[in-house]
N, C-alpha and C positions, 0 to 999 in steps of 0.2 A: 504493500500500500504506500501512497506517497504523505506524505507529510504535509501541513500544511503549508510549512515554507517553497517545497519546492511544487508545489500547486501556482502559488502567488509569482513563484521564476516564470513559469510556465505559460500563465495571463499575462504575463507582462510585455513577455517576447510576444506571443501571439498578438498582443493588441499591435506591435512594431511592425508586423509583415502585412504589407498592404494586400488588399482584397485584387479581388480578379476586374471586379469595376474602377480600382483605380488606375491598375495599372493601365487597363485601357483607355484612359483618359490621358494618362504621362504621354503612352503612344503616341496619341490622337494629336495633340498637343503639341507634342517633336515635332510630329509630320509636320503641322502648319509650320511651323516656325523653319522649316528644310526648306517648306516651299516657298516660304516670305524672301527669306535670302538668298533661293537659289536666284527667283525671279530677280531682284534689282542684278545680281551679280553677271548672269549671262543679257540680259540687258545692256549692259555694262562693256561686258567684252564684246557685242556685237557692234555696239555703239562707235567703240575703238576701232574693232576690224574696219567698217567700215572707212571712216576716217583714214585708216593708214593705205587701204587701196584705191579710196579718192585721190589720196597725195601722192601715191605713186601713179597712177597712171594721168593724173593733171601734168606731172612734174615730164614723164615720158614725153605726152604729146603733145607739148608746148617746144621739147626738144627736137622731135622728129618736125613737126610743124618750122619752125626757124629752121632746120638744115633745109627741107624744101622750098619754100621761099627761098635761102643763098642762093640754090644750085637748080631753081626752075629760073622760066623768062622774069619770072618778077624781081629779079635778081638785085635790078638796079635798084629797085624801091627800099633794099634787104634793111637801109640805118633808118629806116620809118616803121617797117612791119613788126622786126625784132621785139622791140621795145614795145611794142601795142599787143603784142601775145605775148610776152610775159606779165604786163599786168592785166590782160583780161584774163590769163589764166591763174591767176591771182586772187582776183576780185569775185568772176564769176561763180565758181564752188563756192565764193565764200557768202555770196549775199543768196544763191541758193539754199545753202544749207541754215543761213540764216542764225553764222555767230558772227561773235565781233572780229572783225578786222583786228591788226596789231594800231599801234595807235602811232601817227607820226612825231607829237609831242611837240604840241607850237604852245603848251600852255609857259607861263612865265619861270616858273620853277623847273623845270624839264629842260628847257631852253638852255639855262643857267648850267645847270648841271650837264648837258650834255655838252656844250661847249666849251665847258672846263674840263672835261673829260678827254673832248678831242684834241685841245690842247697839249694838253700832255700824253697823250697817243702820237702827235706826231713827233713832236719833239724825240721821243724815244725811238722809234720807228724810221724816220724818215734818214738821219743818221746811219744809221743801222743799212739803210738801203744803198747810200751813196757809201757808203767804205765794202760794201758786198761788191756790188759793181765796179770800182777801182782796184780791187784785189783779183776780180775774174779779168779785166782787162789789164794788170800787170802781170797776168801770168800768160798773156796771150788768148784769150777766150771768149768769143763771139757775146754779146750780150741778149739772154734770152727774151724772147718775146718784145720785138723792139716797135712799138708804136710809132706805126708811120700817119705823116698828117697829107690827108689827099690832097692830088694837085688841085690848085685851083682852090681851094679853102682857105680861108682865113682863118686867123688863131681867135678871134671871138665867134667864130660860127663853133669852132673843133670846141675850145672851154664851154662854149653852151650846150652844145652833143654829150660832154664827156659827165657835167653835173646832172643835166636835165634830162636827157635820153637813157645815157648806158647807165649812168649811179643809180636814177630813181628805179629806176625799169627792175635793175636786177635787183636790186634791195628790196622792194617790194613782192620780188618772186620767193627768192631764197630766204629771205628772213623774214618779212609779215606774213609769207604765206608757207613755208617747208619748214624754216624754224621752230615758226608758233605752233605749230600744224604736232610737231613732235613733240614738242614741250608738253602739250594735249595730253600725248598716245603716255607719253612716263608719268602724269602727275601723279595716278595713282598706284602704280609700282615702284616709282622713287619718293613717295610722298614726304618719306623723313631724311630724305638723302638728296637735298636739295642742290647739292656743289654738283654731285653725281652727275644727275639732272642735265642741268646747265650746259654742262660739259660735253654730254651726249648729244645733246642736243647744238653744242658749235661743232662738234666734229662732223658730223653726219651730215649739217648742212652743209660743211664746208667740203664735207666730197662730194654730194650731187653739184655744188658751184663749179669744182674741177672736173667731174666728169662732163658734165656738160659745156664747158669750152674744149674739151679734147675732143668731143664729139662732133660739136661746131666747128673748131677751127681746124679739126681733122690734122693735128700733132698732140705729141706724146708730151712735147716739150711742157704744154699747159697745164700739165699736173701742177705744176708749181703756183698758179693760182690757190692750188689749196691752201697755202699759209696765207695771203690775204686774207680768204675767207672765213679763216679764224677768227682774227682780227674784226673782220665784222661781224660776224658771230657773239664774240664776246660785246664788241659794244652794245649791239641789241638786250643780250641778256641784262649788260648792267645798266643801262639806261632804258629798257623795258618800253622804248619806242624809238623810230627808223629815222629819226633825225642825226644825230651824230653817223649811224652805217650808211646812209646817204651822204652826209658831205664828208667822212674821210674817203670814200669810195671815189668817191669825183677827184679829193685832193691828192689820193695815191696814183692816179692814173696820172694827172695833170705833172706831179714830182717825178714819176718813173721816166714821162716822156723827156723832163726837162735833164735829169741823171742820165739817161743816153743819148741825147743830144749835145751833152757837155763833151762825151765820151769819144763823140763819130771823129 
């Protein structure tokens, strides 16, 4: 026979073991809560996929689009069209899809700060370009990728081409639009890893920038735009609008030409 004491063990435990209606309820209950979070979650990732094959095949046939234009009849037209299919194909997905644009940052504060910034980018940079170039021309070495200025041009048509056409045009592609576009795709897989981020996000852009002048200008040599696009790369991230990667973009073109024309 049992004792009283271990009777009282015995109700006690049993009162602990949940009944058969509970545990169907625990179930019941997981489930939803399986389902509440699968849903946002593949939402989520669908929402990304899409985005990341928007931006790739935007970024494609804006590329394939500009080599045809160079190398069809419309050839002549190629320093007008260029530049209008990079920021339509910029713009387009973007006010379809219907998020914000990057911002170009004409507010007072942004201004400020972005031109203090560019300041001391070039000051550091520009340097750096003219002792590169003086060391590959004392060692006897062709100077890559040498900007030439068409005949028949004048140097405030070519300065207004080089800010207004080719700076704005590409900066708008590569960085308001493939930059931002991937900063997107990481927020929520680098979310606490925000240097990460950033990083990923200039390098990546700055290879579709190189690959798509190797593609365009149909030389290997252009790889070497990759490290500009660094460069612009990071100014976007840290001044978070296309003002400063627009005017060092125009002023690294405009320095590079003046560096190998000092050179010839």
């Amino acid at each position: 026979m049992l004792d009283r004491s271990s009777l009282t063990r015995q109700v006690k435990i049993a009162d602990l073991l949940p009944t058969s209606g509970s545990v169907q309820f625990f179930i019941n209950r997981l489930k939803q809560f399986d389902i509440s979070l699968r849903v946002p979650i593949l939402r989520y990732f669908c929402r990304m996929g899409t985005l990341f094959i928007e931006t790739a095949l935007v970024t494609i046939a804006a590329i394939l689009a500009i080599v045809a234009f160079n190398s069809g009849f419309l050839s002549g037209s190629a320093w007008f069209v260029t530049p209008g299919i990079l920021v339509a194909a910029a713009i387009a997905p973007t006010a379809i899809r219907r998020r914000k644009f990057a911002k170009i940052g004409f507010n007072t504060s942004q201004i400020w700060y972005s031109l203090t910034l560019l300041g001391w980018t070039c000051m550091a940079v520009f340097p750096a370009v003219f002792f590169g170039c003086w060391v590959l021309k004392s060692y006897g070495f062709n100077l890559p990728l040498r900007p030439v200025l068409p005949a028949g041009q004048s140097w405030v048509c070519w300065l207004f081409y080089q800010f207004m056409y080719v700076a704005v045009a590409e900066e708008v592609f590569f960085r308001g639009y493939v930059q931002d576009n991937i900063l997107r795709l990481t927020s929520a897989v680098m979310e606490k890893r925000r240097t990460l981020q950033c990083w990923v996000s200039i390098v990546v852009s700055a290879a579709c920038f190189a690959v798509a002048h190797m593609i365009i200008q149909g030389q290997i040599i252009s790889v070497l735009t990759f490290l500009p696009g660094l460069i612009f790369g990071w100014l976007f991230v840290r001044t978070r609008s296309l003002l400063a990667p627009i005017l060092f973009h125009g002023l690294a073109n405009v320095c590079y030409f003046v560096t190998t024309a000092a050179f010839t």
